[in-house]
MARMAR-777363 format. One record per residue (C-alpha): residue number from 1; residue in three letters; y, z, x. Coordinates in Angstrom, 1 decimal. Example, Ala and Ser with C-alpha at 12.3 -4.5 7.8 and 13.67 -1.06 7.14 Angstrom:
BEGIN
<atom pos="1" code="ala" py="-4.5" pz="7.8" px="12.3"/>
<atom pos="2" code="ser" py="-1.1" pz="7.1" px="13.7"/>
***
This chain:
BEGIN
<atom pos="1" code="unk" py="8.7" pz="27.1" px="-5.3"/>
<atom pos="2" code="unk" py="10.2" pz="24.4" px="-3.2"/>
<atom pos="3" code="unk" py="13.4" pz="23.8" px="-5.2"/>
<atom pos="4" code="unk" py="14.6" pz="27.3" px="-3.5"/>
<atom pos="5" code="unk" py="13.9" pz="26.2" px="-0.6"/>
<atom pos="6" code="unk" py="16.4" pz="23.5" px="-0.3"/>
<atom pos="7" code="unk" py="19.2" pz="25.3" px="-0.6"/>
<atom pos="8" code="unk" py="17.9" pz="28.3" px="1.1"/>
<atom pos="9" code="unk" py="17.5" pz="26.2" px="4.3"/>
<atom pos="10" code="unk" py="21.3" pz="24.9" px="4.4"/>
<atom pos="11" code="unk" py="22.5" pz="28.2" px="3.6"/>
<atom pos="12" code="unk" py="20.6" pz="29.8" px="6.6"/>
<atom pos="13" code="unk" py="21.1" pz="27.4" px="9.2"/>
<atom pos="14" code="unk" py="25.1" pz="27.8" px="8.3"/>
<atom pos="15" code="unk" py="24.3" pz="31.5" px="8.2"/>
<atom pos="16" code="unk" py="22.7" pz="31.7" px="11.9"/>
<atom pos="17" code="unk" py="24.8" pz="29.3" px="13.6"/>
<atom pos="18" code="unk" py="27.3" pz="31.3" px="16.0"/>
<atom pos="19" code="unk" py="29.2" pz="28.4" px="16.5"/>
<atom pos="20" code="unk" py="31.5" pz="27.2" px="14.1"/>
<atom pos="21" code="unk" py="32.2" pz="23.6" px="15.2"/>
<atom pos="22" code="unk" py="28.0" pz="23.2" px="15.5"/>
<atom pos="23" code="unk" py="27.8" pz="24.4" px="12.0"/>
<atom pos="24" code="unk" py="28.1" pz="21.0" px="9.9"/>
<atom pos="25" code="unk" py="26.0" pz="19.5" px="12.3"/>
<atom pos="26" code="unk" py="22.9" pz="21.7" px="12.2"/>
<atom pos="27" code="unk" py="23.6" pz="21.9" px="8.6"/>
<atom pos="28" code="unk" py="23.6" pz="18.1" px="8.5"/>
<atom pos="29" code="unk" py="20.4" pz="17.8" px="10.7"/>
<atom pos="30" code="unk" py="18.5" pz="20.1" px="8.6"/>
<atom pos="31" code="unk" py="18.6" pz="17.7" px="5.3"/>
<atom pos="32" code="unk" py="18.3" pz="15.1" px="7.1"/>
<atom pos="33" code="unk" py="14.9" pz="16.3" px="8.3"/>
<atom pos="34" code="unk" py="13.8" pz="16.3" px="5.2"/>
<atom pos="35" code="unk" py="13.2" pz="13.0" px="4.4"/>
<atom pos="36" code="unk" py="10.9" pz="12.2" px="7.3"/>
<atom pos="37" code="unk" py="8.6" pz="15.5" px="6.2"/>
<atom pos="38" code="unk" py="8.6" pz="14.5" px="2.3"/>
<atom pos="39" code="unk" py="7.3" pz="10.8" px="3.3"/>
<atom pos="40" code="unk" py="5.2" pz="11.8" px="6.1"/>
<atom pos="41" code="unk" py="2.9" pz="14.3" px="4.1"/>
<atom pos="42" code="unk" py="1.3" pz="12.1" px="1.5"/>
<atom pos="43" code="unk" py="1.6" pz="9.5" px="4.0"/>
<atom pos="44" code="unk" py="-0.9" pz="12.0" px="6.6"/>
<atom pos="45" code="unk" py="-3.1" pz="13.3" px="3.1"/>
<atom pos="46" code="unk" py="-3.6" pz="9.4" px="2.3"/>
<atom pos="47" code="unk" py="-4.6" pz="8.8" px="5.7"/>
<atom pos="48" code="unk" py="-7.1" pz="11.7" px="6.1"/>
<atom pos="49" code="unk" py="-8.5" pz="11.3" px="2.6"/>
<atom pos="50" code="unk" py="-9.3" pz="7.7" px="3.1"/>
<atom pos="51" code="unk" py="-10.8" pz="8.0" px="6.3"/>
<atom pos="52" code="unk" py="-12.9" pz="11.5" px="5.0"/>
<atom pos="53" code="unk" py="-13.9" pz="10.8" px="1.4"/>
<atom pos="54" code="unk" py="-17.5" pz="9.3" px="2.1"/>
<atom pos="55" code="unk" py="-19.3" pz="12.4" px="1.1"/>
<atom pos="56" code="unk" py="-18.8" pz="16.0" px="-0.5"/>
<atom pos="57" code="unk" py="-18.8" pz="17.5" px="2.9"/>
<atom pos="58" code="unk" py="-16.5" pz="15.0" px="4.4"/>
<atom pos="59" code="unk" py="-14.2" pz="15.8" px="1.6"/>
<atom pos="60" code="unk" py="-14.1" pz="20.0" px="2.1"/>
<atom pos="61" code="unk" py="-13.4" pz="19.1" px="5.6"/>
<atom pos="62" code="unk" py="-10.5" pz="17.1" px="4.6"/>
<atom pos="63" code="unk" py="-9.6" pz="19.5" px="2.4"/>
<atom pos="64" code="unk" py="-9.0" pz="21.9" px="4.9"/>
<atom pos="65" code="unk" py="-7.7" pz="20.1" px="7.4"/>
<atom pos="66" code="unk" py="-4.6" pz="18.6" px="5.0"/>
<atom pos="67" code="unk" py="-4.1" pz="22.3" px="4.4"/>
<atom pos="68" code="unk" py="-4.2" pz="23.3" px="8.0"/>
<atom pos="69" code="unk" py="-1.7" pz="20.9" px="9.1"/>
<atom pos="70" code="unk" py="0.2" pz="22.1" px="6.2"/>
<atom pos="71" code="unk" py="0.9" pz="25.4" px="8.0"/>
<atom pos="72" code="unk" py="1.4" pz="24.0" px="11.6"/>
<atom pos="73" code="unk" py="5.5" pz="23.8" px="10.9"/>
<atom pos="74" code="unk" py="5.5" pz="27.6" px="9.8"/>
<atom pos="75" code="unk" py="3.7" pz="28.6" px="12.7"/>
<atom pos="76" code="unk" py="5.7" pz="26.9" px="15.2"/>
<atom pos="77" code="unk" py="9.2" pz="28.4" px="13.2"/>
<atom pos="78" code="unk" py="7.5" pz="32.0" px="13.7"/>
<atom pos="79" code="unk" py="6.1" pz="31.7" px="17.3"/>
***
């Protein structure tokens, strides 16, 4: 679930980071982007859902757009 992913993500970006003096940084900058994603998610979902829940149809599509958006970060961290 998500509660390994928290510290799974400070532990690898201190992991991967060849240099030491950059390592509290990135380390740093990687909780600190946290924040932003957990508020901008249900922030986005609220948006799309309000503007898409007229009908049944409009909903699915909402559906899968929230959940398409959802994998855009783990795309761009693969590619």
């Amino acid at each position: 679930g998500c509660g390994g992913v928290y510290p799974l993500a400070a532990t690898l970006t201190a992991e991967s980071t060849p240099n030491e003096l950059e390592r509290g940084k990135l380390v740093a900058l990687t909780f600190s982007t946290q924040g932003p994603g957990f508020l901008s998610v249900p922030l986005l979902t609220w948006l799309i859902t309000s503007q898409m829940s007229d009908t049944p149809d409009k909903m699915n599509m909402a559906w899968r757009l929230i959940l398409g958006l959802g994998c855009v970060p783990g795309v761009i961290v693969v590619a």
